[in-house]
C-alpha positions, 0 to 999 in steps of 0.5 A, spaced: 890 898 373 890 900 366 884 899 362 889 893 356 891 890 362 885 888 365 882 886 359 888 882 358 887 878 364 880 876 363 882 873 356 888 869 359 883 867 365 878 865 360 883 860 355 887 858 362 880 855 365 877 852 358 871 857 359 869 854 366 871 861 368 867 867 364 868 873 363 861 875 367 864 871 373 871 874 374 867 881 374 871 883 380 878 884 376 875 890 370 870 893 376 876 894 379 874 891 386 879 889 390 874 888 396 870 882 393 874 875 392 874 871 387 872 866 391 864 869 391 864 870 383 867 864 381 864 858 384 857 857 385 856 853 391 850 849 386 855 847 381 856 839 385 850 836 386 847 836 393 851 831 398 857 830 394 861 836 395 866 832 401 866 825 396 872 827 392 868 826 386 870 833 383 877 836 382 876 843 382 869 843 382 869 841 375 863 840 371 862 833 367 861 834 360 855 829 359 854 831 351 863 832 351 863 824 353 858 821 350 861 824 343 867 822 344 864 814 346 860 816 339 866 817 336 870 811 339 865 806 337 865 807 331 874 807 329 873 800 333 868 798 328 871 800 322 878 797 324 874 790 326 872 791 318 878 792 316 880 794 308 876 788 305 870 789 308 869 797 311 868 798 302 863 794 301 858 795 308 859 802 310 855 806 307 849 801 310 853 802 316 853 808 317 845 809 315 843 804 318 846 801 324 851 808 327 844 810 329 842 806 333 848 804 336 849 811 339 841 811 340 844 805 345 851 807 348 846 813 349 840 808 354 845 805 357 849 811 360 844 814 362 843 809 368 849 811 370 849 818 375 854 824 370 859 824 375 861 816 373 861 818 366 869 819 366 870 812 368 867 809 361 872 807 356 871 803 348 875 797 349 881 798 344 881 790 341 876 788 336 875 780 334 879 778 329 878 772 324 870 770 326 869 773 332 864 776 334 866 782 339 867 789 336 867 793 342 865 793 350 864 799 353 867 798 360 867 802 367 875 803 369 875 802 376 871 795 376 873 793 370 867 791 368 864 791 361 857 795 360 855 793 354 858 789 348 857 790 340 857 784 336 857 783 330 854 776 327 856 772 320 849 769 318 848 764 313 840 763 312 839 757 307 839 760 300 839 767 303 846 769 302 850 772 308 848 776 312 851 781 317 847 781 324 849 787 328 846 786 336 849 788 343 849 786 350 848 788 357 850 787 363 843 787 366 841 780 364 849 778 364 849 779 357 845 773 355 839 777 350 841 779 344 838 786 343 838 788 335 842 794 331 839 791 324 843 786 319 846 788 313 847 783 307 853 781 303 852 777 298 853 770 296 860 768 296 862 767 304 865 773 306 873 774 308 875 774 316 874 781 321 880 786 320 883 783 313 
């Protein structure tokens, strides 16, 4: 086989499995090898955690990307909460927001999804729905399968006696049927009483 050719094909291997081929693991093809399968290069058999390899878990024995999930929650989270600020509020807290309370808020989506074992992490989604008007809900982070919500981001209005308005960011879990609150931080608005969530 031309040397253009193999070449050729361990690039378009490469792109057609989004790098979970290497072009070290398809050695075979520019070697010229056809006594080795591809079968022996490609897969090592430790790539599914011990036990699991007959539960389904895996298609194609594809690794989860832990950091790829956890960015795209990350990222989820923090659209959802912008879109609850809405026009009026979003200009006024967001650099506060994202100084104070983003960090803090990927610090706990990052605690409470690492209770769970990575191959569960595909089945994580952000809730699409923020509370309008004075709700309180920004977004849920749920498990697809059991429908049931992991943790919850709040945010609360507050109006301390002659403090002004305040912002009180706080989540919850499931482990305590979300019942404590668990501090993000707050952010001041000011005297007058600030507008509804996404106006």
């Amino acid at each position: 086989m031309p040397n253009w050719v193999r070449k050729s094909l361990v690039v378009l291997i490469t792109i057609v499995t989004f790098g979970l081929v290497s072009p070290s693991q398809i050695s075979f093809i520019e070697n010229g090898n056809p006594s080795k399968s591809p079968k022996d290069n490609v897969f090592e058999e430790n790539v599914i955690p011990k036990g699991l390899e007959n539960q389904g878990l895996y298609s194609n024995k594809e690794i989860v990307d832990k950091e790829g999930i956890l960015s795209q929650l990350y990222s989820q989270a923090e659209s959802q909460t912008y879109l609850k600020f809405g026009e009026k509020i979003k200009p006024v807290i967001q650099d506060e927001f994202k100084d104070i309370i983003l960090p803090n808020m990927e610090t706990a989506i990052f605690q409470a999804v690492s209770e769970f074992p990575e191959w569960d992490l595909r089945n994580l989604a952000v809730t699409e729905q923020p509370g309008k008007g004075s709700a309180e809900r920004i977004f849920h982070i749920v498990d697809r399968e059991t429908n049931q919500d992991l943790i919850r981001f709040h945010v609360r209005r507050d109006h301390p006696p002659q403090q002004g308005y305040w912002y009180n960011f706080h989540y919850h879990t499931y482990h305590d049927q979300y019942e404590t609150h668990y501090e993000l931080g707050s952010i001041y608005w000011g005297k007058n009483t600030p507008p509804n969530w996404m106006t």
